[in-house]
BAGU-503880 format. One record per residue: z, x, y of N, C-alpha, C, CB in turn; residue number from 1; residue in three letters. Coordinates in steps of 0.05 Angstrom, whole numbers, plus 5000, padded with zeros to 4 digits. Glycine has a CB too. Layout:
N
R  n.z  n.x  n.y ca.z ca.x ca.y  c.z  c.x  c.y cb.z cb.x cb.y pos code
R    Z    X    Y    Z    X    Y    Z    X    Y    Z    X    Y NUM  ALA
...
% end
This chain:
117
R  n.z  n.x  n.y ca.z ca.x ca.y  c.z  c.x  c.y cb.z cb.x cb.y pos code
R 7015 1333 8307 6995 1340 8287 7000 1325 8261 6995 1371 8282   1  UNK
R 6989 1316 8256 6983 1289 8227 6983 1311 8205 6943 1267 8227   2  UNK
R 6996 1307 8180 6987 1323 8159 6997 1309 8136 6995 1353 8160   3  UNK
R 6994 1324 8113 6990 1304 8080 6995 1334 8077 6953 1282 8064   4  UNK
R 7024 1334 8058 7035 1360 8049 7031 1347 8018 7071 1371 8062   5  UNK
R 7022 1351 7999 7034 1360 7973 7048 1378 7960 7023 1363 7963   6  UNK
R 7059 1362 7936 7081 1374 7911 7071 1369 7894 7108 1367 7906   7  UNK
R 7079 1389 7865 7063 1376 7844 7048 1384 7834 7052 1360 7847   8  UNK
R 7039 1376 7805 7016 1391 7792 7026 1414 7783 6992 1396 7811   9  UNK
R 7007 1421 7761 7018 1447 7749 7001 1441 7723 7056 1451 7745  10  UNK
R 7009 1465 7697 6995 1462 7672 7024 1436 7654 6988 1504 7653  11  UNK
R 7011 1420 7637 7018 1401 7618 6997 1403 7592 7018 1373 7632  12  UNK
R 7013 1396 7572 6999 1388 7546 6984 1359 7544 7021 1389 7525  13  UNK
R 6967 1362 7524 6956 1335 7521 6974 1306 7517 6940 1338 7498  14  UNK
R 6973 1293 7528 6990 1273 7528 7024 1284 7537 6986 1260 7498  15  UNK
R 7022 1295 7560 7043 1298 7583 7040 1281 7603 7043 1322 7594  16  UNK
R 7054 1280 7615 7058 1279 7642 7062 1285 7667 7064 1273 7642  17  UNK
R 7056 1285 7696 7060 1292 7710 7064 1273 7740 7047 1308 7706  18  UNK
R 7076 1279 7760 7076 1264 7784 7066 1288 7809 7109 1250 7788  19  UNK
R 7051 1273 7824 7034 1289 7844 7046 1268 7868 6995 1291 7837  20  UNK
R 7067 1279 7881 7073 1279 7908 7055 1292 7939 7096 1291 7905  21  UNK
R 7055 1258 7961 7040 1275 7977 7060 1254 8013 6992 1271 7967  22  UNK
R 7068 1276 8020 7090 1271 8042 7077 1266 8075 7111 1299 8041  23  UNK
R 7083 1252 8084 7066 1250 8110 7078 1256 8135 7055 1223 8114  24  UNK
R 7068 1270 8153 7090 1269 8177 7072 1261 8198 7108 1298 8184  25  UNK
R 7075 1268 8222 7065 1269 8243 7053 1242 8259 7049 1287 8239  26  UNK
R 7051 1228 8242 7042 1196 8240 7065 1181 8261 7044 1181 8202  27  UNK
R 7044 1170 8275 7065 1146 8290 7074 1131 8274 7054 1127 8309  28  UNK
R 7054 1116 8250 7064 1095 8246 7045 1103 8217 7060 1067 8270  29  UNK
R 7070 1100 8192 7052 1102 8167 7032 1093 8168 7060 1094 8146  30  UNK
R 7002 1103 8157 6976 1095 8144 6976 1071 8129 6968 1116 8126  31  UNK
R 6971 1055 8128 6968 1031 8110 6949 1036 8077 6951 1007 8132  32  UNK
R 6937 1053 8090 6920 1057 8054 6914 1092 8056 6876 1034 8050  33  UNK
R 6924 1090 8035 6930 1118 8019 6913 1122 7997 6959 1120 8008  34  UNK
R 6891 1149 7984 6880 1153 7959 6888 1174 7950 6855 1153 7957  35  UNK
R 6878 1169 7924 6881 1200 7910 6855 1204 7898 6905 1204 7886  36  UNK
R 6839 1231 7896 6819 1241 7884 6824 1262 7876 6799 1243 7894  37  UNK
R 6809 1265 7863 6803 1299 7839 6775 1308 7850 6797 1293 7792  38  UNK
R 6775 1329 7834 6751 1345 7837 6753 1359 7819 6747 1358 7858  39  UNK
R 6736 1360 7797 6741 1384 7778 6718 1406 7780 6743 1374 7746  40  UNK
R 6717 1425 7772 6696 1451 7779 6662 1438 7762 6713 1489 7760  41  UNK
R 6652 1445 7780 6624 1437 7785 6614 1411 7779 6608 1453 7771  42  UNK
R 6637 1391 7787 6640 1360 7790 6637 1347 7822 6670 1353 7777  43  UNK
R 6631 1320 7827 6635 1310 7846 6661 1303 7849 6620 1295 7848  44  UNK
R 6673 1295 7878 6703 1283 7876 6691 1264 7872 6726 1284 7896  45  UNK
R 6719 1251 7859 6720 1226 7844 6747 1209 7853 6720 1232 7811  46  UNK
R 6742 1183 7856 6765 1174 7871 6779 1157 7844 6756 1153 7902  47  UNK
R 6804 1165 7852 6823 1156 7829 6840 1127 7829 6844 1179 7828  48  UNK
R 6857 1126 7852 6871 1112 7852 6870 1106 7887 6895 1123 7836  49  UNK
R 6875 1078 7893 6876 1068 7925 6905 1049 7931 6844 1046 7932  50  UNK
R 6923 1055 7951 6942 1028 7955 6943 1033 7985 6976 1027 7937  51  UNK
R 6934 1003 7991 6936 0987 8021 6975 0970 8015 6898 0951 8022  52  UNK
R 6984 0979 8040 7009 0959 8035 7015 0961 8011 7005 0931 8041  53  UNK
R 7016 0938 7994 7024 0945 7965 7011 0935 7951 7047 0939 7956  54  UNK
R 6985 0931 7961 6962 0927 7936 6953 0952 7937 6935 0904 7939  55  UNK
R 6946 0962 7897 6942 0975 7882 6906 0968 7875 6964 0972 7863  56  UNK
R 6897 0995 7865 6871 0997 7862 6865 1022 7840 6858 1001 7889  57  UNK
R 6857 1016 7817 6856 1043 7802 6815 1037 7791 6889 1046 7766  58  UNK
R 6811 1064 7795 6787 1071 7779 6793 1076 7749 6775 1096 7792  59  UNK
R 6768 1063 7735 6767 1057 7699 6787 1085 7683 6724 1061 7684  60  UNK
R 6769 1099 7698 6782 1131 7678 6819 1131 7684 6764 1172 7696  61  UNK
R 6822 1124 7695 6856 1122 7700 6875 1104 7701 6861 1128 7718  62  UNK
R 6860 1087 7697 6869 1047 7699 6896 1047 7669 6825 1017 7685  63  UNK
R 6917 1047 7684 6935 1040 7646 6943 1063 7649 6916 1035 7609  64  UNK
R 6942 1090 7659 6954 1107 7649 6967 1130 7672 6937 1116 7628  65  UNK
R 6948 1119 7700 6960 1134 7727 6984 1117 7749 6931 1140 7747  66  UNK
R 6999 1115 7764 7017 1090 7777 7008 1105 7803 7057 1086 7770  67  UNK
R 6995 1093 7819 7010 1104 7852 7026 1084 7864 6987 1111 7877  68  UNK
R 7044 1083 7872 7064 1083 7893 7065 1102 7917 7088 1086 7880  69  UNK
R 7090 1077 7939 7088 1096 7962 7124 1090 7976 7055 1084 7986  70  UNK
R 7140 1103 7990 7159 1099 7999 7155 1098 8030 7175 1114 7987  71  UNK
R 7154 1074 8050 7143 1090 8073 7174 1087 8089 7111 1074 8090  72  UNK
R 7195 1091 8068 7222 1105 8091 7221 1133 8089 7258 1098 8082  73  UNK
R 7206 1140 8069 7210 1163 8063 7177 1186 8065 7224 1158 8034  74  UNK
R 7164 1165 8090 7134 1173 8087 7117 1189 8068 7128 1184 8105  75  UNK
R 7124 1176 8044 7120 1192 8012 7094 1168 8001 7160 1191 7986  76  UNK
R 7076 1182 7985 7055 1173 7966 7059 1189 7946 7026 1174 7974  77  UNK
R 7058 1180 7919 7072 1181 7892 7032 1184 7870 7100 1141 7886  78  UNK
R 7032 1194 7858 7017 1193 7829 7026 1199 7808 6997 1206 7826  79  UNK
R 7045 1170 7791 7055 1181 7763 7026 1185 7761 7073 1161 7739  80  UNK
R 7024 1202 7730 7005 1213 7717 7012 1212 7688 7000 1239 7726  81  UNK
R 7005 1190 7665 7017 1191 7635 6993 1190 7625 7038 1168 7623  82  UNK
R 7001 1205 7593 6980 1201 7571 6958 1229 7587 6964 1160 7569  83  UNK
R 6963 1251 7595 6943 1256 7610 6926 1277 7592 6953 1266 7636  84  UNK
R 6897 1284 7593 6877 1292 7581 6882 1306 7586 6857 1287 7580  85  UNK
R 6864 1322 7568 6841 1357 7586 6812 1347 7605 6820 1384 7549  86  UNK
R 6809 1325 7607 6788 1314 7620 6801 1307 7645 6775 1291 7607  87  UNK
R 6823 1307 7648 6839 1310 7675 6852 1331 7699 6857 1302 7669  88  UNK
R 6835 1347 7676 6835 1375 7693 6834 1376 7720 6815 1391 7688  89  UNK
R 6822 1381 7735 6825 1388 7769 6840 1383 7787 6809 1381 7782  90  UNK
R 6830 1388 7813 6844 1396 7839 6850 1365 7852 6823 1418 7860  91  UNK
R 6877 1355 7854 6873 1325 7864 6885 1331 7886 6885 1298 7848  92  UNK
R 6876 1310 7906 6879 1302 7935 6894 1276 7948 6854 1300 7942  93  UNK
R 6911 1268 7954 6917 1248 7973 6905 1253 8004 6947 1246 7973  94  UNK
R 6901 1228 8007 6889 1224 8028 6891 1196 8043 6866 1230 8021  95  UNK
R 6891 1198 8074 6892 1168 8085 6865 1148 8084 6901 1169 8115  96  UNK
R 6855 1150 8065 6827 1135 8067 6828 1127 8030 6794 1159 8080  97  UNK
R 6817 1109 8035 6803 1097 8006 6766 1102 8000 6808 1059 8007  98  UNK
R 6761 1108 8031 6726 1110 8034 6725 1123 8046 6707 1091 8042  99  UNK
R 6728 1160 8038 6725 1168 8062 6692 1177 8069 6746 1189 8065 100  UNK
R 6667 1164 8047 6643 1159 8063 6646 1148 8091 6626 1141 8050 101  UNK
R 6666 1129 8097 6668 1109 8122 6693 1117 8139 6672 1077 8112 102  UNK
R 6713 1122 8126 6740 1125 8140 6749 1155 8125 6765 1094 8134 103  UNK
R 6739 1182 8146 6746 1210 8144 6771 1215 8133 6743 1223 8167 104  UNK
R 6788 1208 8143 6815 1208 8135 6827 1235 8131 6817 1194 8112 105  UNK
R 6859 1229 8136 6869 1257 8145 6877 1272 8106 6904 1252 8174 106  UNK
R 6871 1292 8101 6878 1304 8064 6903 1325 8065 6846 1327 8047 107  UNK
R 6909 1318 8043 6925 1340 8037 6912 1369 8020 6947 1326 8020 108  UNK
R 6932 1384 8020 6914 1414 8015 6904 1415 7984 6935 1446 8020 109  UNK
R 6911 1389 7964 6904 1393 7937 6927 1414 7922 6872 1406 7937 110  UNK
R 6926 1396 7887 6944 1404 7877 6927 1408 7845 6970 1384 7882 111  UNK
R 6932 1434 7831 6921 1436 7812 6941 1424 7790 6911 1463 7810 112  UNK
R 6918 1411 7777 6923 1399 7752 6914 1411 7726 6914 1375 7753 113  UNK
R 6918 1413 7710 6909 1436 7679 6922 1421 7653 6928 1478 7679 114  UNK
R 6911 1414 7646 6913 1398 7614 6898 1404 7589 6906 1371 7617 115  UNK
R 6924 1421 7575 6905 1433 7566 6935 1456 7546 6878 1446 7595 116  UNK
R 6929 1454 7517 6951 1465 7494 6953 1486 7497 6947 1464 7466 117  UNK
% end
């Protein structure tokens, strides 16, 4: 059984930081591309950050101030998180897809994020 465990997340102040861990098991053979999205309450998800192999992909709102990384000895996907808003509020996701309009991809259960004095 394939799964995407997260760690991570919690409440931070404006301009904190945080790292949102998301661990993979069950996989024959690590995923090659890994995302992360949010969702904040009565928002669409929004896709944040994408890495194939070790090309990197960030969306505008996070570009400069989010890192993903990935360890695949350690079948681990990483989201530093710096400089972070109250507009960064919500529920983020790793996931094995970058599109998952096209490629469903297997999610993790989501990790609340809260930014906010």
């Amino acid at each position: 059984q394939v799964q995407l465990v997260q760690t991570g997340g919690g409440l931070v102040q404006p301009g904190g930081s945080l790292t949102l861990s998301c661990a993979g098991s069950g996989f024959t053979l690590m995923p090659e591309t890994f995302g992360w999205f949010r969702q904040a309450p009565g928002k669409a998800r929004e896709r944040l950050s994408c890495i194939t192999g070790s090309e990197t992909y960030y969306e505008w709102p996070v570009k400069g101030r989010f890192t993903i990384s990935r360890d695949n000895a350690k079948n681990m996907v990483y989201l530093q998180m710096n400089d972070l808003k109250p507009e960064d509020t919500a529920l983020y996701y790793c996931a094995t897809t970058c599109r998952p309009g096209v490629v469903p991809g297997t999610w993790g259960q989501g990790s609340q994020v809260t930014v906010s004095s």
